[in-house]
PLY file of the C-alpha trace (Angstrom):
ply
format ascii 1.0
element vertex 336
property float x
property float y
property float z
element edge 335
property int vertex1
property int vertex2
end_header
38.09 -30.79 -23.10
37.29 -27.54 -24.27
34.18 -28.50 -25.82
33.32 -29.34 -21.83
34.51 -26.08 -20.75
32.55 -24.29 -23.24
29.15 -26.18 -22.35
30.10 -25.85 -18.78
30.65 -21.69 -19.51
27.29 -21.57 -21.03
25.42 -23.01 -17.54
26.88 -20.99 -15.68
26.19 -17.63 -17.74
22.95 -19.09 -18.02
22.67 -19.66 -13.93
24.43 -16.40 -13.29
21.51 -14.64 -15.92
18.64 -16.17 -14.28
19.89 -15.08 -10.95
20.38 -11.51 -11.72
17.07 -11.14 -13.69
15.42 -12.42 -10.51
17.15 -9.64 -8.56
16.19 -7.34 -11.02
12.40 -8.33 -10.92
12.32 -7.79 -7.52
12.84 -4.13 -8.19
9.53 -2.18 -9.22
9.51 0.59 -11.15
9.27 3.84 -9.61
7.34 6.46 -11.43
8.88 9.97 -11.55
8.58 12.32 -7.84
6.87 14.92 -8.86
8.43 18.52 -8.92
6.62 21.83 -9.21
4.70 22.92 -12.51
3.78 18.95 -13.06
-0.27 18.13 -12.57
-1.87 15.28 -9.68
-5.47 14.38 -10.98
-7.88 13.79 -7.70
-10.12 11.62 -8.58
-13.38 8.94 -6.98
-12.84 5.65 -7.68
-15.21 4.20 -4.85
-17.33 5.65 -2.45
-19.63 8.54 -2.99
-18.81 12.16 -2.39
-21.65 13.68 -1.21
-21.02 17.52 0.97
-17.44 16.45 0.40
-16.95 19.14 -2.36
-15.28 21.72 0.46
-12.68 18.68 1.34
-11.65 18.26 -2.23
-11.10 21.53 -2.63
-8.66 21.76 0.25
-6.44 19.15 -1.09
-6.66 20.51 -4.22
-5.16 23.83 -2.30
-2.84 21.61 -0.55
-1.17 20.23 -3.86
-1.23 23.70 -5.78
0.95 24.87 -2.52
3.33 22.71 -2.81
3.47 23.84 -6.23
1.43 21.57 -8.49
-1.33 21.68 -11.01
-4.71 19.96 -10.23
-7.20 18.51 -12.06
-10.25 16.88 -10.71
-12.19 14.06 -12.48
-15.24 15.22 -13.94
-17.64 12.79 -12.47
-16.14 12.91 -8.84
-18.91 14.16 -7.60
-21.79 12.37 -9.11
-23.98 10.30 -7.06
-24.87 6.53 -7.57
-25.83 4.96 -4.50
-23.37 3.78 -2.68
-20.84 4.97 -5.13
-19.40 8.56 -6.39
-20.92 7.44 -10.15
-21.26 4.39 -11.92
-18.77 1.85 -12.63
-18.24 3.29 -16.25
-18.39 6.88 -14.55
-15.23 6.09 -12.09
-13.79 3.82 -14.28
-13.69 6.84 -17.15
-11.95 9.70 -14.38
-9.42 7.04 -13.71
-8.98 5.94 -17.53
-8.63 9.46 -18.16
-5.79 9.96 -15.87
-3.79 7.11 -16.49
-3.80 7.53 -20.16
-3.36 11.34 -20.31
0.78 12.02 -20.34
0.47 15.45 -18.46
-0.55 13.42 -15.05
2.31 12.75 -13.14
0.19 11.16 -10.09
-3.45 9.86 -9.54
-4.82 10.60 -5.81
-7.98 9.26 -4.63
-10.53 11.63 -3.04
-11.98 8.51 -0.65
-11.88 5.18 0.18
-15.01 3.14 1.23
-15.66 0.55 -1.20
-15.93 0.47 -5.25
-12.55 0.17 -6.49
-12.77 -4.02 -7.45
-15.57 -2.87 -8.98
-13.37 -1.02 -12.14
-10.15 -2.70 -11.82
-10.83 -5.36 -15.21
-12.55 -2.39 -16.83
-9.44 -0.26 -17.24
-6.99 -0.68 -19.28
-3.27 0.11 -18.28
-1.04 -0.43 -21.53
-0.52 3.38 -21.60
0.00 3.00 -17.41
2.90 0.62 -18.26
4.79 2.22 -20.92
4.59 5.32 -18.60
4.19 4.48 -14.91
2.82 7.62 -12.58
2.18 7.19 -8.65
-1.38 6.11 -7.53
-2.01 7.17 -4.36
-4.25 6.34 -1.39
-4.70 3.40 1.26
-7.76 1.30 2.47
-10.34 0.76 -0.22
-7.34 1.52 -2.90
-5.52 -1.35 -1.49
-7.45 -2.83 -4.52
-5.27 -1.13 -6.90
-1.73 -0.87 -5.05
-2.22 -5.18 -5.10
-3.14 -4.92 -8.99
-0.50 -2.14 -9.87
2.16 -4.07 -8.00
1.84 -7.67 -10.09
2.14 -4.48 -13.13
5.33 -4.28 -11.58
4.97 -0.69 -10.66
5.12 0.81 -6.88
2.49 2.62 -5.60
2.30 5.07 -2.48
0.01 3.86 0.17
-0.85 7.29 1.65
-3.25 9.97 2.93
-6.70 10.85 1.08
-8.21 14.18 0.31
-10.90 13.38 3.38
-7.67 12.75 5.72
-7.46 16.92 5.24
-11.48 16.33 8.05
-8.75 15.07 10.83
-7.70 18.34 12.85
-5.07 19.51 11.54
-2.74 19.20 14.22
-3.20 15.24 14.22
-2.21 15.16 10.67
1.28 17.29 10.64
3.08 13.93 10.52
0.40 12.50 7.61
0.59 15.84 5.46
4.67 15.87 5.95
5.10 12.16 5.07
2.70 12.01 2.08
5.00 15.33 0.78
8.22 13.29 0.86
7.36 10.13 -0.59
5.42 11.97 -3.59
8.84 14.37 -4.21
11.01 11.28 -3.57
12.64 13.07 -0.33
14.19 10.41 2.44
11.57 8.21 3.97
12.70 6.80 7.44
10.40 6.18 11.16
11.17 5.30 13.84
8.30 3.78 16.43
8.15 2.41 19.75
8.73 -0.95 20.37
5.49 -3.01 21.60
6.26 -6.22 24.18
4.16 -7.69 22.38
6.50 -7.67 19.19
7.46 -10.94 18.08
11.03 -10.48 16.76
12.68 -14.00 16.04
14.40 -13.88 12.90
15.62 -10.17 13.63
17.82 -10.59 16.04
17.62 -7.31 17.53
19.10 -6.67 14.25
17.83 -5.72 10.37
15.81 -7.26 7.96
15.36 -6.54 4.05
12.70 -6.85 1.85
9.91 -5.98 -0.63
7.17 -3.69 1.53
3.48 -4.81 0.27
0.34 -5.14 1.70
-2.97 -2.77 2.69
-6.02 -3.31 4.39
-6.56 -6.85 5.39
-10.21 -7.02 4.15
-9.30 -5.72 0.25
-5.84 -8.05 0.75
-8.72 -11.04 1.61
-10.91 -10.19 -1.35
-7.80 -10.21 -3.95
-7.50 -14.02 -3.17
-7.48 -16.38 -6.08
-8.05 -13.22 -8.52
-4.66 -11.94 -10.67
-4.61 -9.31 -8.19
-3.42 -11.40 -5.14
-0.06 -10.87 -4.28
2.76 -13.29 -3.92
4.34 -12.65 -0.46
7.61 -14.72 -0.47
10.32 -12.90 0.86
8.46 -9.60 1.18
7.59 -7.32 4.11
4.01 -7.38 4.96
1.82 -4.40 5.90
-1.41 -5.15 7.39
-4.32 -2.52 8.80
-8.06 -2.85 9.43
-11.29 -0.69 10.81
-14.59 -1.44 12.09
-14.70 -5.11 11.97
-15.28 -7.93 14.69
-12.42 -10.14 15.95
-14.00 -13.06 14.68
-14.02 -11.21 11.24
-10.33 -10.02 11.62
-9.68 -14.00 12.36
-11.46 -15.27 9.69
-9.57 -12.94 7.18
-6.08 -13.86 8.51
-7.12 -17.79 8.45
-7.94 -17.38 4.78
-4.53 -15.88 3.61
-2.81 -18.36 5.85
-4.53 -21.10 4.24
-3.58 -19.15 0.59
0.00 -19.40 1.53
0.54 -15.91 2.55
2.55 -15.84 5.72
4.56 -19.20 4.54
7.72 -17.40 3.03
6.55 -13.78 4.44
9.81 -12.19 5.58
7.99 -10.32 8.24
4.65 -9.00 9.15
4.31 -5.06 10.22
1.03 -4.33 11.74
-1.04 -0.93 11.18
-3.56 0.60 13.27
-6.65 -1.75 14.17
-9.43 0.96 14.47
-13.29 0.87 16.21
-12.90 -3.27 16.73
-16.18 -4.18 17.40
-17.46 -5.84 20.24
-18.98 -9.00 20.17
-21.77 -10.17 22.36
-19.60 -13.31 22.94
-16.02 -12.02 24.26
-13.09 -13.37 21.71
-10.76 -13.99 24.98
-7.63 -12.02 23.62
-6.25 -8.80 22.67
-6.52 -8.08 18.88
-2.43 -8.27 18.88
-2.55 -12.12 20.46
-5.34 -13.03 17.87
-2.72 -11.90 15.57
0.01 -13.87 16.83
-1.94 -16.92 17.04
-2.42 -17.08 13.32
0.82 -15.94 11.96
3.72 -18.56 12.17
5.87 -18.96 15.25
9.20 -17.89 12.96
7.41 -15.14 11.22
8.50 -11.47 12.90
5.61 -9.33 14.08
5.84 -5.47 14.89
2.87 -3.95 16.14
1.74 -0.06 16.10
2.82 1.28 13.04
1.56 4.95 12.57
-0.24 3.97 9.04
-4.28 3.11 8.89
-7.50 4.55 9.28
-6.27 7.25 12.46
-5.14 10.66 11.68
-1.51 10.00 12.09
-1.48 7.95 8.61
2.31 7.59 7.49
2.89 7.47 3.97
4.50 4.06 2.60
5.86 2.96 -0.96
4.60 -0.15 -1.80
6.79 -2.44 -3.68
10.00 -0.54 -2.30
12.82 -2.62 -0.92
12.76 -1.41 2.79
15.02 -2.10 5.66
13.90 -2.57 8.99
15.79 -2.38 12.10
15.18 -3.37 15.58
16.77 -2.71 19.31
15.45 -3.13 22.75
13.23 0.47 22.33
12.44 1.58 18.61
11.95 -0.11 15.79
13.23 1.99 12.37
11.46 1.22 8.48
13.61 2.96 6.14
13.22 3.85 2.36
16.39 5.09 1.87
19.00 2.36 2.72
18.12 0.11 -0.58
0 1
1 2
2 3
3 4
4 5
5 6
6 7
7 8
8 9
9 10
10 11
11 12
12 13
13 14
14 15
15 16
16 17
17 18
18 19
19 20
20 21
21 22
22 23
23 24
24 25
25 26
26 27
27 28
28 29
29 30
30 31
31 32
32 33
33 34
34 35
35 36
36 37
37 38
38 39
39 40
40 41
41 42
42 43
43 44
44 45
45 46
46 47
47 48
48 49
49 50
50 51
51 52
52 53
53 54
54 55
55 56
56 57
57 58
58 59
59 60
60 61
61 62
62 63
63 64
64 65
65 66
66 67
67 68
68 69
69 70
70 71
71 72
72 73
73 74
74 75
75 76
76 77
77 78
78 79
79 80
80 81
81 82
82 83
83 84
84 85
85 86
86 87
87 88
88 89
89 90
90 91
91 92
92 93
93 94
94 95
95 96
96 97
97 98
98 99
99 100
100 101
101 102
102 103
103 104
104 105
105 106
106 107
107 108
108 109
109 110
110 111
111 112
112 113
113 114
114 115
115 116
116 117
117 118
118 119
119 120
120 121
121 122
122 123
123 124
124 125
125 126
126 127
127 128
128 129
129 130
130 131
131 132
132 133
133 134
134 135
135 136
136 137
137 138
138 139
139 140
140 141
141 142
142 143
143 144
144 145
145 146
146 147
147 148
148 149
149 150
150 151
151 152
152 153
153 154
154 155
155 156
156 157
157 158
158 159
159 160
160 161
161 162
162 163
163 164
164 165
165 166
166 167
167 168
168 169
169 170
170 171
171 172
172 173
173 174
174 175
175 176
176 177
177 178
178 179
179 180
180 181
181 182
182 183
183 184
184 185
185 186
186 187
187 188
188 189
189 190
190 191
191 192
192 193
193 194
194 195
195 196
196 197
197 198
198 199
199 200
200 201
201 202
202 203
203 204
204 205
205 206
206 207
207 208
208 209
209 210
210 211
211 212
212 213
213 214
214 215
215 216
216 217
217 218
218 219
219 220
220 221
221 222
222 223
223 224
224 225
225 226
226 227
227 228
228 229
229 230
230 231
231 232
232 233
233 234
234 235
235 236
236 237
237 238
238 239
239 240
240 241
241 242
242 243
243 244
244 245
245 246
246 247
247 248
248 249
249 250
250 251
251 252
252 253
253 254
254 255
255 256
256 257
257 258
258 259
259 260
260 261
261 262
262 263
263 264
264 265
265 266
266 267
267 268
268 269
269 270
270 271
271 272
272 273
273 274
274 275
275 276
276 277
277 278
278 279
279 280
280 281
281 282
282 283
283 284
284 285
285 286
286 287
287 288
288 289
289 290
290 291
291 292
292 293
293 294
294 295
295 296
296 297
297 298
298 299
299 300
300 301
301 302
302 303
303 304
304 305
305 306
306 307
307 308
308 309
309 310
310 311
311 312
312 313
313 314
314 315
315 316
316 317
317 318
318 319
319 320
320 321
321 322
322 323
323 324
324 325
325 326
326 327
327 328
328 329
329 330
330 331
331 332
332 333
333 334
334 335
């Protein structure tokens, strides 16, 4: 008898283990907020930089008024084709900030495209042992997708070029980024769109993992070690300059990978400068949506975050809470 209560001890320790450890994976590391005196490196990890060099300069005032030391990557603003440098060139600024102990946060100058490009060139032991925030959104989806299977969270924010929006579009952008890099309260509240498919909800809350980026670098991770396992996570989708037929065809493919399966919910960015066809699509970008994602799958449309000027900051890999009534719908940081 006792030898049966012992055994039966051991299972359940051993169930009880393996159920916390899987609670505790879900939690990311978060890298250290930054306070003032510590140093952000700006830095090109994709597209080129050409008559930028007045734009990086105002971030770089931005961050040293909030306090902070800047350093810039030394071959930010070299030119190689399409990209700000070569592979190596990029790959080296960023290798140089991960690895260097005095960087407390890595901000992209730009988006466009590049970033795949370096992402099995660098080499983030060093990143591991001693996470720091990386920082930017489109293009850099590439490396908040990568950095979160690291097990880190990333902050899926404004860019130095945001700082070309007027300025009074980009109050809420500027304020946002601010908090989530010093690790103040993160909460918004938007407007509820008819539209919003909210089964599941209840009018109520939801929790869960927030991931995601911009649907075409979220495509392009597919079958790498990049691509992210959505099961019971929140997913953040946004998208510019791209057909409906296009936007379709990327949403089929990460339906067909198993993405919106065991997605908790689906939060939808800004869908900038859709193209138009020659051949009309027949539906509004938010009903081609719906039409691919799952009938029991939540939806909520018009999220301030994307390529507009009014680009919300988010923490990837945060637990997040999100709350819906009949008017607003509320994503909060804080609550977890």
């Amino acid at each position: 008898m006792l030898k049966k209560i012992q055994v039966l001890t051991t299972i359940l320790l051993v169930v009880f283990s393996t159920i916390y450890a899987q609670e505790k994976s879900n939690n990311l590391v978060t890298p250290p907020y930054l306070k003032q005196g510590d140093t952000i490196a700006i830095v090109a990890p994709a597209g080129i930089l050409r008559g930028r060099k007045a734009t990086v300069d105002k971030a770089k005032k931005l961050a040293e008024s909030w306090g902070l030391k800047v350093v810039l990557g030394k071959n930010m603003f070299n030119q190689n084709n399409h990209f700000a440098g070569t592979d190596n060139e990029r790959c080296q600024d960023f290798q140089d900030a991960l690895d260097n102990p005095n960087i407390k946060a890595i901000w992209a100058a730009r988006g466009g495209y590049g970033s795949v490009r370096i992402l099995d060139k660098l080499n983030f032991n060093k990143f591991k042992k001693s996470p720091k925030w990386i920082i930017g959104y489109s293009d850099i989806t590439a490396f908040h997708n990568h950095i979160h299977n690291l097990g880190v969270e990333t902050i899926h924010g404004m860019m130095a070029t945001s700082l070309e929006e007027k300025p009074e579009e980009i109050i809420e952008t500027i304020a946002s980024f601010k908090k989530a890099l010093f690790g103040e309260d993160l909460k918004y509240v938007f407007a509820d769109n008819e539209l919003n498919r909210k089964k599941r909800l209840n009018i109520s809350e939801l929790k869960g993992q927030l991931i995601g980026g911009n649907l075409a670098i979220l495509t392009s991770m597919l079958g790498s070690k990049s691509q992210l396992n959505t099961e019971g996570k929140i997913l953040f989708i946004e998208e510019i300059g791209e057909y409906k037929y296009s936007i379709d065809r990327m949403l089929q493919s990460l339906k067909r990978a198993g993405y919106f399966t065991k997605v908790k919910a689906i939060i939808v960015g800004d869908m900038s400068l859709i193209k138009k066809n020659s051949t009309k699509w027949g539906s509004s970008i938010e009903q081609l949506i719906l039409d691919v994602i799952p009938q029991d799958v939540p939806v909520l449309f018009d999220f301030p975050a994307g390529h507009e000027a009014d680009n919300r900051a988010l923490i990837f890999g945060r637990n997040v809470t999100l709350e819906v009534d009949m008017k607003n719908c509320l994503l909060d940081f804080s609550k977890n």
